[in-house]
N, CA, C and O of each residue as an XYZ file, in Angstrom:
396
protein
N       0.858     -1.173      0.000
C       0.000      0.000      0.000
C       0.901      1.232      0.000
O       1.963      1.479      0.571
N       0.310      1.753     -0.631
C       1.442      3.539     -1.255
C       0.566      4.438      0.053
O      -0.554      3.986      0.289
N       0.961      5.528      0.806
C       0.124      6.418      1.275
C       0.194      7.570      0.949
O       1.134      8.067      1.569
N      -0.207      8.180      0.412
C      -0.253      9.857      0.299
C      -1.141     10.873      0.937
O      -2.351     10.881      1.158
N      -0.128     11.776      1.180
C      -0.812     12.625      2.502
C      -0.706     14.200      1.980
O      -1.565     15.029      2.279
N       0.408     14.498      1.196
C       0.026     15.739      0.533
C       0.862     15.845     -0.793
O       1.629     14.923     -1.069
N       0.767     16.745     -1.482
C       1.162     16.715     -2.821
C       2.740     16.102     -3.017
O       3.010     15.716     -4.154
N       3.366     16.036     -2.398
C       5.022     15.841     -2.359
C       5.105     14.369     -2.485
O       5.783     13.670     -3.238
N       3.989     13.980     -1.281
C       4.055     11.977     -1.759
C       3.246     11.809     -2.863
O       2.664     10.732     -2.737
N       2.917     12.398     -3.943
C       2.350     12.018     -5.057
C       3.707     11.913     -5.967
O       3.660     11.950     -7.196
N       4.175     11.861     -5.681
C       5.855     11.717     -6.554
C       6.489     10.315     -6.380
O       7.482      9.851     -6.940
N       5.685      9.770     -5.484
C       5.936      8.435     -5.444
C       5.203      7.615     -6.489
O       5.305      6.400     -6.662
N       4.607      8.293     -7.017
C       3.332      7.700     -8.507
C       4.026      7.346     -9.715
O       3.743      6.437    -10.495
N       5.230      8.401     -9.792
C       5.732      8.738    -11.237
C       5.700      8.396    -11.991
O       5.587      9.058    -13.023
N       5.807      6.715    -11.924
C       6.285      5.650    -12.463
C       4.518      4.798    -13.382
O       4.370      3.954    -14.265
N       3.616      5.570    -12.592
C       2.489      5.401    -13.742
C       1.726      6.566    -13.738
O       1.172      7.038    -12.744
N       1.702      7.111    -15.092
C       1.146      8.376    -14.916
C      -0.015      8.588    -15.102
O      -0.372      9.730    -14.810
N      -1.148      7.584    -15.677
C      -2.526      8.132    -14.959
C      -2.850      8.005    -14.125
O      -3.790      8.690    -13.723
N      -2.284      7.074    -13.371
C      -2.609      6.867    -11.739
C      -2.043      8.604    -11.039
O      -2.842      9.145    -10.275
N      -1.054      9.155    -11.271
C      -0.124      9.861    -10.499
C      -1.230     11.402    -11.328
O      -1.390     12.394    -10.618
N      -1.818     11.390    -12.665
C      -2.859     12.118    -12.968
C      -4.030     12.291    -11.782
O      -4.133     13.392    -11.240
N      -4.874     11.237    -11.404
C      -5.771     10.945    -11.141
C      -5.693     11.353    -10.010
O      -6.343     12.377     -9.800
N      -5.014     10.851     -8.992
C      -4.670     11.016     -7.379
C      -4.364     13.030     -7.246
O      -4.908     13.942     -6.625
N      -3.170     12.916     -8.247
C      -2.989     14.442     -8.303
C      -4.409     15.439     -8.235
O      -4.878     16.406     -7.634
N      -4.697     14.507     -9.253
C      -6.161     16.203     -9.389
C      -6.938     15.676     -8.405
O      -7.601     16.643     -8.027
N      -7.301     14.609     -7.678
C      -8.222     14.633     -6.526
C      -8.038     15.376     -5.371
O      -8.840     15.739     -4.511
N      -6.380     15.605     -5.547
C      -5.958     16.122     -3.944
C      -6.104     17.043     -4.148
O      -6.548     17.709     -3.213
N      -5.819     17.865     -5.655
C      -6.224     19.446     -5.572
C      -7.264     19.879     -5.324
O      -7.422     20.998     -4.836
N      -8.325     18.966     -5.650
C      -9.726     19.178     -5.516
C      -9.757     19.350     -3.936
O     -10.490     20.278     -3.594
N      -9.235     18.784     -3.061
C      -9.554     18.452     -1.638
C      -9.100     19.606     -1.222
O      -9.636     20.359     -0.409
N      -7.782     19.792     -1.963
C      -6.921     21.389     -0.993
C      -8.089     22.132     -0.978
O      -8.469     22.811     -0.024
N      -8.825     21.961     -2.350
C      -9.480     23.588     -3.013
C     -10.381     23.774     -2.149
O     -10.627     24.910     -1.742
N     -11.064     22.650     -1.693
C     -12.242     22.048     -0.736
C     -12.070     22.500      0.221
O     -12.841     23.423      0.481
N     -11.060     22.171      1.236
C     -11.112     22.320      2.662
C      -9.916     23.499      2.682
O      -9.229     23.574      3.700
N      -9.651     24.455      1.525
C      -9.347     25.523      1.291
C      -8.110     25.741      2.506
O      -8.070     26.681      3.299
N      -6.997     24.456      2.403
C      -5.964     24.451      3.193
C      -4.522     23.823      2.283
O      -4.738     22.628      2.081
N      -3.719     24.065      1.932
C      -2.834     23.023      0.891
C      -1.797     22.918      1.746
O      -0.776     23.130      1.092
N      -1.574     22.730      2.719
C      -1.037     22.156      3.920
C      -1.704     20.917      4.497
O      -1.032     20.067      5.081
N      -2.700     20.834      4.379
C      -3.792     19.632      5.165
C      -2.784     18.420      5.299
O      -1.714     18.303      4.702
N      -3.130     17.880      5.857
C      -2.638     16.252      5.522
C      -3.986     15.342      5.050
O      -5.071     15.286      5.629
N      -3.534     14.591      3.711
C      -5.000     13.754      3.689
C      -4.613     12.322      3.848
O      -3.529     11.939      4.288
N      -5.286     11.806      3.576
C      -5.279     10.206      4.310
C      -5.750      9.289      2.517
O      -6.790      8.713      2.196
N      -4.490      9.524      1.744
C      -4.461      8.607      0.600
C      -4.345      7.663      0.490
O      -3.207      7.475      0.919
N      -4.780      6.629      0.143
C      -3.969      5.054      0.098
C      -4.147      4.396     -1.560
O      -5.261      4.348     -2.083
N      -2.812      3.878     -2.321
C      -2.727      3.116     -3.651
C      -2.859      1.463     -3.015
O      -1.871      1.013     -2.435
N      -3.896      0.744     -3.128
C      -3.878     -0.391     -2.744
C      -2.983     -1.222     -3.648
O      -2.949     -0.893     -4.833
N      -2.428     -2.009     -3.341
C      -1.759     -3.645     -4.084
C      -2.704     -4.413     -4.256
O      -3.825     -4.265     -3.769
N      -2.441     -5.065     -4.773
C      -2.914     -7.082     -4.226
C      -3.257     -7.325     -3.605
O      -4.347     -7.893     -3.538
N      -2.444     -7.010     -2.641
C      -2.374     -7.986     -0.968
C      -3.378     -7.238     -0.521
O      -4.264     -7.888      0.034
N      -3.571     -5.818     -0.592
C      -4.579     -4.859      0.156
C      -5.844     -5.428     -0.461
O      -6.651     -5.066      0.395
N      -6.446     -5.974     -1.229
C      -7.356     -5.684     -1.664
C      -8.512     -6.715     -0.577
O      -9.668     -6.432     -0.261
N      -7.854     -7.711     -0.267
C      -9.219     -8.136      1.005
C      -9.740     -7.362      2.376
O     -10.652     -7.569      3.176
N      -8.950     -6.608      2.272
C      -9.354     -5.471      3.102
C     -10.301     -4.359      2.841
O     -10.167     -3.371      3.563
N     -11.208     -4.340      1.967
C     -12.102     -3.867      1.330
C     -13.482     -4.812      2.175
O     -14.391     -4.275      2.807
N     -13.349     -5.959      2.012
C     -14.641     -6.358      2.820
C     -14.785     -6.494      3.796
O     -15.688     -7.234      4.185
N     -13.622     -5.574      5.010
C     -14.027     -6.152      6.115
C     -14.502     -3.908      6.395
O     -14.832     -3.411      7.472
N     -14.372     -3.265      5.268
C     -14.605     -1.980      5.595
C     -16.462     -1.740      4.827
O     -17.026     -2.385      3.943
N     -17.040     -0.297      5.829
C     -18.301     -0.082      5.488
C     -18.357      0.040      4.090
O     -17.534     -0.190      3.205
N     -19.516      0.455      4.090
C     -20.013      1.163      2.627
C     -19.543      2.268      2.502
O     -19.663      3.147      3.355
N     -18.707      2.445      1.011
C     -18.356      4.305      0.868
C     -19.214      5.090      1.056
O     -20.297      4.789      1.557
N     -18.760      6.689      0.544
C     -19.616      7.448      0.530
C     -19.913      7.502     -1.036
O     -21.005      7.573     -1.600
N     -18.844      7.456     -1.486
C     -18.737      6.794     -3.396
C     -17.474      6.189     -3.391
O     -16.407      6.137     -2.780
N     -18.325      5.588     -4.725
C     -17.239      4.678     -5.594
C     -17.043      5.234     -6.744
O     -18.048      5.521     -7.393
N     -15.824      5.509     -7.260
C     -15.674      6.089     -8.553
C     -15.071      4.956     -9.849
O     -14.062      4.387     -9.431
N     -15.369      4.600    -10.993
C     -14.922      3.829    -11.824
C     -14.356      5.152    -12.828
O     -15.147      5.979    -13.282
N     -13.358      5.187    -13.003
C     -12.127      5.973    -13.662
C     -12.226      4.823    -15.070
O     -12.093      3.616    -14.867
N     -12.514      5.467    -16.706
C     -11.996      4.628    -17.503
C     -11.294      5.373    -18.663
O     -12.066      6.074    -19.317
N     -10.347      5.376    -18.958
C      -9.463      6.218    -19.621
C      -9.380      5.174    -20.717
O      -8.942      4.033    -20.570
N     -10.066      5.941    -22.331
C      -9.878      5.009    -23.319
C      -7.961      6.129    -24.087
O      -7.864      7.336    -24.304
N      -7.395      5.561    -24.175
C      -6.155      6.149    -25.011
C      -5.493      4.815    -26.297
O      -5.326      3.596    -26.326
N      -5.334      5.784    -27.036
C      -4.684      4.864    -28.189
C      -4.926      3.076    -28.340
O      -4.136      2.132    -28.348
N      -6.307      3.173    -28.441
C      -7.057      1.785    -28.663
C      -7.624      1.074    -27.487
O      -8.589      0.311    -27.448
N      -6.405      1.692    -26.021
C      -6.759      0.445    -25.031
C      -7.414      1.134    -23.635
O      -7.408      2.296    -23.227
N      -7.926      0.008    -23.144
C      -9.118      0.931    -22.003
C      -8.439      0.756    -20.353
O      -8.110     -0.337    -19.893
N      -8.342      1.810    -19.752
C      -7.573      1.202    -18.533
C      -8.509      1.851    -17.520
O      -8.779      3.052    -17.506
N      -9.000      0.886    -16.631
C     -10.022      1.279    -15.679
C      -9.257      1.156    -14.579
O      -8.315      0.367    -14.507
N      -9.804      2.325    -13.191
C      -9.116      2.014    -12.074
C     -10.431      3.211    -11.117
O     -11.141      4.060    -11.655
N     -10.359      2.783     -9.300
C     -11.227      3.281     -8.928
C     -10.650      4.053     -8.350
O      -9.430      4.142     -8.210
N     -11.679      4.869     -7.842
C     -11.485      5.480     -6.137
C     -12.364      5.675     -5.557
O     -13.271      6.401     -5.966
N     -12.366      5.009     -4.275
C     -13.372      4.842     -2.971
C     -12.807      5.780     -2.108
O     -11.711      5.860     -1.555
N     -14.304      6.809     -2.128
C     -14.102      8.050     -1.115
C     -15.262      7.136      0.411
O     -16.424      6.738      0.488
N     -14.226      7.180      1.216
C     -14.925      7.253      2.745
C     -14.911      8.331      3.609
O     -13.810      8.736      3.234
N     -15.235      9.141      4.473
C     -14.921      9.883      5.580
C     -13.175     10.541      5.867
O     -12.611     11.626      6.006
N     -12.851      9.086      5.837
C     -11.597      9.580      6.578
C     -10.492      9.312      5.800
O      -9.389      9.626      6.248
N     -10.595      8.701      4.530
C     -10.010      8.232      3.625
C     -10.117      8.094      2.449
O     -11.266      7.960      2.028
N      -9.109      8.074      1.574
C      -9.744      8.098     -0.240
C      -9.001      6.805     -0.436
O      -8.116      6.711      0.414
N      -9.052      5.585     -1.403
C      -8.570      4.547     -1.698
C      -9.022      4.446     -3.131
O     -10.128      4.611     -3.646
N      -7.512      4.036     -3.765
C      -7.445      3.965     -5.315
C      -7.039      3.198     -5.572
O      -6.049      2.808     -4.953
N      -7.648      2.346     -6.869
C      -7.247      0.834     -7.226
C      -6.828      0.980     -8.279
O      -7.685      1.101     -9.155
N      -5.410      1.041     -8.702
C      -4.685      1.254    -10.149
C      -5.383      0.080    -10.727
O      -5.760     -0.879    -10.054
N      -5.548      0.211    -12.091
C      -5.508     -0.254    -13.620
C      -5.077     -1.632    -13.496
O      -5.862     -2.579    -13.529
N      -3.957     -1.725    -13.368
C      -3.352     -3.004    -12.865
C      -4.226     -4.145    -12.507
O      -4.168     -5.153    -13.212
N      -5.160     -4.095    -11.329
C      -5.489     -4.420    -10.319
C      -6.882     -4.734    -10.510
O      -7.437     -5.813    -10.305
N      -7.421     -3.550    -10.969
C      -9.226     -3.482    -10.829
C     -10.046     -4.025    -11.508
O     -11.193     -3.607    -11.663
N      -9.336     -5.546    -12.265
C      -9.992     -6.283    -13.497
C     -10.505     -7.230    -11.949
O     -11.507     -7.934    -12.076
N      -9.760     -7.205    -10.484
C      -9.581     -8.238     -9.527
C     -11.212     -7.876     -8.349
O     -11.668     -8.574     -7.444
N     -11.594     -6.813     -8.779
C     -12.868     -6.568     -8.048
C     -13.889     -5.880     -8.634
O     -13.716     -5.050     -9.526
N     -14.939     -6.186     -8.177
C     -16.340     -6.009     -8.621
C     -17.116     -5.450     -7.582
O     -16.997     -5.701     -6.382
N     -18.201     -4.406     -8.299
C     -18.926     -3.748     -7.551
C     -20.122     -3.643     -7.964
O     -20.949     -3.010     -7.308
């Protein structure tokens, strides 16, 4: 699990860039939101291994299905907004759960 807490650990993404797109503009959205860009937020990039940890948590507040069609191929990935937390399921990954 990746955590990101403010714009600086989004540089830990680099290495896939619609994921490191996606996360980016959510957090700006949040700064813009709670109109602080200091905040700390409570990000998490799940793995694999993270992903059974999804059923032992409530119901979001949303679920987002992200599908980015580019140069023929379709890469879907989510993000589950809760309360206290945002959780994003890279591309990679999100062929592995259903909603």
């Amino acid at each position: 699990m990746i955590h990101i807490h403010n714009m600086q650990d989004c540089l830990l993404l680099t290495s896939d860039p619609d994921l490191f797109r996606e996360v980016t503009s959510y957090l700006l959205y949040c700064c813009y939101e709670v109109q602080d860009d200091d905040q700390d937020f409570s990000f998490s990039i799940l793995q694999e291994e993270d992903l059974p940890m999804l059923n032992d948590l409530s119901p979001p507040e949303e679920t987002v299905q992200i599908r980015i069609n580019a140069d023929g191929m379709v890469l879907t990935m989510y993000r589950i907004v809760y309360p206290t937390e945002v959780l994003f399921i890279p591309a990679e990954i999100s062929h592995l759960i259903s909603f």
